[in-house]
Legacy VTK file of the C-alpha trace (Angstrom):
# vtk DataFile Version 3.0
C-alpha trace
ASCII
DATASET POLYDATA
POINTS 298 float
-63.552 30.386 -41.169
-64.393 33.207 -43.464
-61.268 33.784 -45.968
-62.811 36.930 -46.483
-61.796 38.524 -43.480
-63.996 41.642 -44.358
-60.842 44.216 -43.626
-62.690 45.868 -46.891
-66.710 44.118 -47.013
-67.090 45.196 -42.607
-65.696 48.787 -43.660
-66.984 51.916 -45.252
-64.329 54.292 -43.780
-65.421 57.978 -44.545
-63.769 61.146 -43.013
-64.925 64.860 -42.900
-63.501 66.931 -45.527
-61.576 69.821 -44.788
-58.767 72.268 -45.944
-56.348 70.977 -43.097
-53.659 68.641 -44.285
-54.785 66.112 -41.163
-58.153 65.333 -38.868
-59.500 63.441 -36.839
-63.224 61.892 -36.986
-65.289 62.362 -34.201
-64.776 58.814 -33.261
-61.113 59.907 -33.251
-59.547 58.156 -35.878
-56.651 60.416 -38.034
-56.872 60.916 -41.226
-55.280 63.496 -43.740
-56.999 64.610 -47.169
-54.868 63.620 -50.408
-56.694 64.975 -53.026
-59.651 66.928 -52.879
-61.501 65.759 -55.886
-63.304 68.307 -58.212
-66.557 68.350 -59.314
-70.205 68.729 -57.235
-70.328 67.088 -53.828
-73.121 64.787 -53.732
-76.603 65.531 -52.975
-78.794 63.442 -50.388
-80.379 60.448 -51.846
-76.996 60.467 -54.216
-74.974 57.051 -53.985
-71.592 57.479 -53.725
-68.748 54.464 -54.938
-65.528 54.605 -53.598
-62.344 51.997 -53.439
-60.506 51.305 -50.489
-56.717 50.372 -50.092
-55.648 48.277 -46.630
-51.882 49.092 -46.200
-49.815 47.968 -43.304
-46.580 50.000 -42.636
-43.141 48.699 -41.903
-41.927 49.720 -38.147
-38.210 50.500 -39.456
-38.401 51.921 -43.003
-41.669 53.614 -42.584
-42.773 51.885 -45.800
-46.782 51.102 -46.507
-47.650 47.535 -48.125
-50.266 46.565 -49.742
-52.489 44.252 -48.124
-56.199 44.248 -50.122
-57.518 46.334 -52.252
-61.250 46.247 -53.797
-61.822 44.338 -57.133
-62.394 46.312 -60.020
-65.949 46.829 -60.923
-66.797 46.011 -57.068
-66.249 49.278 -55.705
-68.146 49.804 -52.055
-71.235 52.101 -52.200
-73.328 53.526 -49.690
-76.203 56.669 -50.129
-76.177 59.744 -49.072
-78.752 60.180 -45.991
-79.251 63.028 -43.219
-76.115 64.113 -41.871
-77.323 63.127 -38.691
-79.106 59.720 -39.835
-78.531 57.118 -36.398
-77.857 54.644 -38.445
-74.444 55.525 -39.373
-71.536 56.763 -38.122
-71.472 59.912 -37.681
-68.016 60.127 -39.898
-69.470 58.169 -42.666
-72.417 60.820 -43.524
-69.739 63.778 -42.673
-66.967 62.704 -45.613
-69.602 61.866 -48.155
-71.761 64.693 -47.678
-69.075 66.772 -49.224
-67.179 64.456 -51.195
-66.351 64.966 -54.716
-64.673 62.251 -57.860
-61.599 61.608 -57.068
-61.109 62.667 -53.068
-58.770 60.803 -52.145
-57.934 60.049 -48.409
-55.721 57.889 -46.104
-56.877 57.381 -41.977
-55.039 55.166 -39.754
-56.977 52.593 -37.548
-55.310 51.476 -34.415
-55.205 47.578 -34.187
-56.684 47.750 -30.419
-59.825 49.712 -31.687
-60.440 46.864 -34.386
-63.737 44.792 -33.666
-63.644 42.373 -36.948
-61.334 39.313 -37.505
-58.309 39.880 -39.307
-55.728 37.447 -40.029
-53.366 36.612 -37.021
-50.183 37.527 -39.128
-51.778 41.041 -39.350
-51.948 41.650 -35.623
-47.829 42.702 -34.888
-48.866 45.646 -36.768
-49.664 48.905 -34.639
-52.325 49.597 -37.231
-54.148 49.657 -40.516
-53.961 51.804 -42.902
-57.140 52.893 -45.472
-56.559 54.830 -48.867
-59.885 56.147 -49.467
-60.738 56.878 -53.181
-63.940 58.662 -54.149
-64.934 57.061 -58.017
-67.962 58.109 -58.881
-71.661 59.958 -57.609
-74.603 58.509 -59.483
-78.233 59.852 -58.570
-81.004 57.758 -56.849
-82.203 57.094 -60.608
-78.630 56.549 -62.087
-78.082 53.985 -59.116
-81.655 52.418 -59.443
-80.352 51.600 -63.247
-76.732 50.180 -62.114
-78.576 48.146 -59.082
-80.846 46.294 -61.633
-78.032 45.506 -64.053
-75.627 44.410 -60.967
-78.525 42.088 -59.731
-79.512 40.456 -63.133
-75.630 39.770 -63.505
-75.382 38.779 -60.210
-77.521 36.140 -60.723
-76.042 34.948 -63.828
-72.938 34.954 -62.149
-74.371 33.001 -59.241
-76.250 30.474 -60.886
-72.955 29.582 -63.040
-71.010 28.752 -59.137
-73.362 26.917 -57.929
-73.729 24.898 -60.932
-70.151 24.594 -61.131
-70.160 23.538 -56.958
-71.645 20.251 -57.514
-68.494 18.803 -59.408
-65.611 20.868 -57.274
-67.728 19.037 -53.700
-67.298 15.686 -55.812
-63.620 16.170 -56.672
-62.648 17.894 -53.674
-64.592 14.428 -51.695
-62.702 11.946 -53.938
-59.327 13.711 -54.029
-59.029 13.704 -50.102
-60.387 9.684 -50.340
-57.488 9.209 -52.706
-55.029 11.162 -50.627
-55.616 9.618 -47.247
-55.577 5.764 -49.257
-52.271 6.680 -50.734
-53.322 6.936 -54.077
-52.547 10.325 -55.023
-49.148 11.638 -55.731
-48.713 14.722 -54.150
-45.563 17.076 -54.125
-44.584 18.607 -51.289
-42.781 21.693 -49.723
-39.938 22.233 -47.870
-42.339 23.818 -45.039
-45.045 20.846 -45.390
-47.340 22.105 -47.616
-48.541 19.407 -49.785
-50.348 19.669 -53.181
-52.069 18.172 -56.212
-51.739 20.572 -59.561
-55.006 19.356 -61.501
-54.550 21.782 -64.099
-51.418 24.215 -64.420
-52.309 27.724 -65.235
-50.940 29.279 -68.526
-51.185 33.283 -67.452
-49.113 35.373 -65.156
-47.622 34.317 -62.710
-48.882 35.256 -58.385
-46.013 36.994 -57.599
-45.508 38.906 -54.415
-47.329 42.208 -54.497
-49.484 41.175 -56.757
-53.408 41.023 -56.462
-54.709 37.576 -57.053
-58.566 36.659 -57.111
-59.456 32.917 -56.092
-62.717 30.919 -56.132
-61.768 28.113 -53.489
-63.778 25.644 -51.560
-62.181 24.374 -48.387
-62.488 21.019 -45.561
-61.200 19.963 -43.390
-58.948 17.115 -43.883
-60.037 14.917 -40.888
-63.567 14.528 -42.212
-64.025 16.625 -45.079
-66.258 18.629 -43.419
-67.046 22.037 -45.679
-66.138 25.494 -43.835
-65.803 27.833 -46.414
-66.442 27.737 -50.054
-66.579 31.246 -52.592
-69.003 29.304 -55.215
-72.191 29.339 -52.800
-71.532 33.080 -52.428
-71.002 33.712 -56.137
-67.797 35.977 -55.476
-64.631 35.839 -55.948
-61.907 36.900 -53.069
-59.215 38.797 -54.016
-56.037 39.481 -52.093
-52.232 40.586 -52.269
-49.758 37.955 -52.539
-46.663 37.768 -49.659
-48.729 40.618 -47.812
-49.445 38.144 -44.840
-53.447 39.208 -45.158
-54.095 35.298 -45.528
-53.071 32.162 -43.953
-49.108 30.682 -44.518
-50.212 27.957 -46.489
-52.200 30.392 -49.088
-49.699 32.697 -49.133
-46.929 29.857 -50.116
-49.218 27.815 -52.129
-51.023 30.812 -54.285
-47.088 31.967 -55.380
-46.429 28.895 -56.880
-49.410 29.220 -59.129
-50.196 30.869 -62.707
-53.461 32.282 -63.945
-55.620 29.756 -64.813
-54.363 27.021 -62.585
-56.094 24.422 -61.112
-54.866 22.671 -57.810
-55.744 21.253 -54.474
-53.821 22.030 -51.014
-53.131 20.130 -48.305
-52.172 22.421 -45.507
-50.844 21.112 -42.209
-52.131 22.994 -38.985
-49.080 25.057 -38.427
-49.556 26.650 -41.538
-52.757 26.818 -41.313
-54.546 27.989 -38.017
-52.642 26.120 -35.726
-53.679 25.371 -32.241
-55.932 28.681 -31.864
-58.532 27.237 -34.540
-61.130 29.505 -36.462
-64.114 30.060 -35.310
-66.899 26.878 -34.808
-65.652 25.975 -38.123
-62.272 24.880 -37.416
-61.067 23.568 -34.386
-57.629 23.695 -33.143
-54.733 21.733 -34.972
-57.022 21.022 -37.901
-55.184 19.965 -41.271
-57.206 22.242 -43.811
-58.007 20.753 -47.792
-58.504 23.874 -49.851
-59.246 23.333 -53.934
-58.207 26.473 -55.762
-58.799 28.298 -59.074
-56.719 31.109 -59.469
-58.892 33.077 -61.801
-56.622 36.678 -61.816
-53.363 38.416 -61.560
-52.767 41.756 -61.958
LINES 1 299
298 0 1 2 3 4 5 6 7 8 9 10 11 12 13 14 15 16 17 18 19 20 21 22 23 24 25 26 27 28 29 30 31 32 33 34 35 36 37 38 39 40 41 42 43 44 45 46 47 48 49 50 51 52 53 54 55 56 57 58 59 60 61 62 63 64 65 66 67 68 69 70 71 72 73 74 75 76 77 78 79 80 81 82 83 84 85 86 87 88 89 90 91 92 93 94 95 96 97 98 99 100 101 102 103 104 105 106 107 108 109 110 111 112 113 114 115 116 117 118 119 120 121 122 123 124 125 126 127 128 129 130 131 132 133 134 135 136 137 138 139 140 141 142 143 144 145 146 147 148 149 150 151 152 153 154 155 156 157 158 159 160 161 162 163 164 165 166 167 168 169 170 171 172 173 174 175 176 177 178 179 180 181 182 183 184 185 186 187 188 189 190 191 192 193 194 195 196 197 198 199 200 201 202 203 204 205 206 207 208 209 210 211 212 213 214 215 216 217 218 219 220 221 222 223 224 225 226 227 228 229 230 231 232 233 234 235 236 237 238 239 240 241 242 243 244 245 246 247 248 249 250 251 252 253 254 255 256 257 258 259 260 261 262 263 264 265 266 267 268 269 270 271 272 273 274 275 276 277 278 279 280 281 282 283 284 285 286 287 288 289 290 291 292 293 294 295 296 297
């Protein structure tokens, strides 16, 4: 299972820029200009960063909400090429050949058309919907500058997880020992969910509609085999609390949590991924073990 579903990492959703208030790409998708920026459109070899927004919209009021939304600092970027480079949708090279700071776009993506795995709870919606920001256009030697600084910290960054991995895989190991002996006092939901607050968090609270970011490291509960875990990759996932973009259990579990905290999960199938499974990873009515830091709220 791959908590990061990659509705944002999978995506670099570009449109062509025009004076009309909606388009289409020419792999049909709609999408409508919002702001048209200002500034010089990039040249080619330019790398362009953008953010992306994933909304969902509400069949009766019409409302959008919030499912992801990049982190901060960890804006998408992609470089400027031939307008007609193979490699790429076509779409992608059309939007950012003429984009300028601070475009802004929205395009709707019918569910049917989507190849990538997205949570089940998303898949009663029609469609997605992607806010397209334009942030900044650096030059080949600007973004050769910001490369080497994002690799060297990077690095840092991942040498601190994995050093950090060894003693979550040793607590996560002897907490589920402990939990299937009886030792370990647990409190427990109304809905099942079960879990053990190792250290209570002291920030602000994971409310709904707020954007949490999570290092987590997940087994599965029959024989704490490892399927997922953020400190090998070295990042962080981030998502929006109550916007049904993760699994039941997250969703209930994360909102009872504080910046800062601390805790491990016991998750029963139903509120997990019940009898459809995940993947190779995790087979059907599999009780999941997920050990959390909530590391931000905002």
């Amino acid at each position: 299972m791959k908590m990061r579903f990659l509705l944002l990492a999978s995506f670099v959703f570009m449109c062509l820029i025009s004076c009309k208030k909606e388009l289409k790409t020419k792999d049909g998708y709609v999408y409508s200009i919002l702001d048209a920026g200002s500034g010089d459109a990039p040249d080619t070899s330019d790398y362009v960063f953008f953010n992306v927004k994933v909304f969902v919209q509400d069949s009766v009021s019409k409302k959008d909400s919030l499912v992801q939304e990049d982190v901060e600092g960890a804006e998408p970027v992609i470089q400027i090429t031939k307008p007609q480079d193979p490699t790429l949708p076509n779409w992608i090279q059309e939007m950012l050949a003429t984009a300028k700071v601070g475009a802004r776009y929205r395009m709707i993506m019918p569910m049917d058309s989507i190849t990538f795995q997205i949570p089940p709870t998303l898949m009663s919606y029609p469609e997605l919907i992607y806010e397209i920001t334009v942030k900044k256009i650096n030059t080949k030697a600007e973004f050769d500058k910001y490369r080497e600084a994002k690799i060297a910290e990077q690095e840092a960054k991942m040498k601190a997880n994995l050093e950090k991995r060894d003693g979550v895989e040793e607590l996560v190991k002897n907490t589920l020992a402990d939990y299937k002996s009886g030792k370990l006092q647990t409190q427990k939901t109304a809905s099942g969910l079960e879990y053990y607050m190792i250290q209570e968090g002291q920030g602000a609270k994971a409310e709904k509609g707020k954007t949490v970011s999570v290092h987590y490291y997940g087994v599965l509960q029959e024989n704490g085999s490892q399927f997922d875990d953020s400190f090998q990759r070295g990042d962080e996932f981030s998502f929006v609390v109550g916007s049904g973009g993760v699994i039941p259990g997250w969703e209930e579990g994360i909102a009872l949590l504080s910046k800062g905290a601390k805790v491990c999960f016991f998750i029963p199938s139903e509120l997990a991924y019940g009898k459809a499974g995940a993947g190779n990873s995790i087979p059907p009515d599999a009780n999941l073990l997920f050990y959390i830091e909530l590391i931000g709220v905002k």
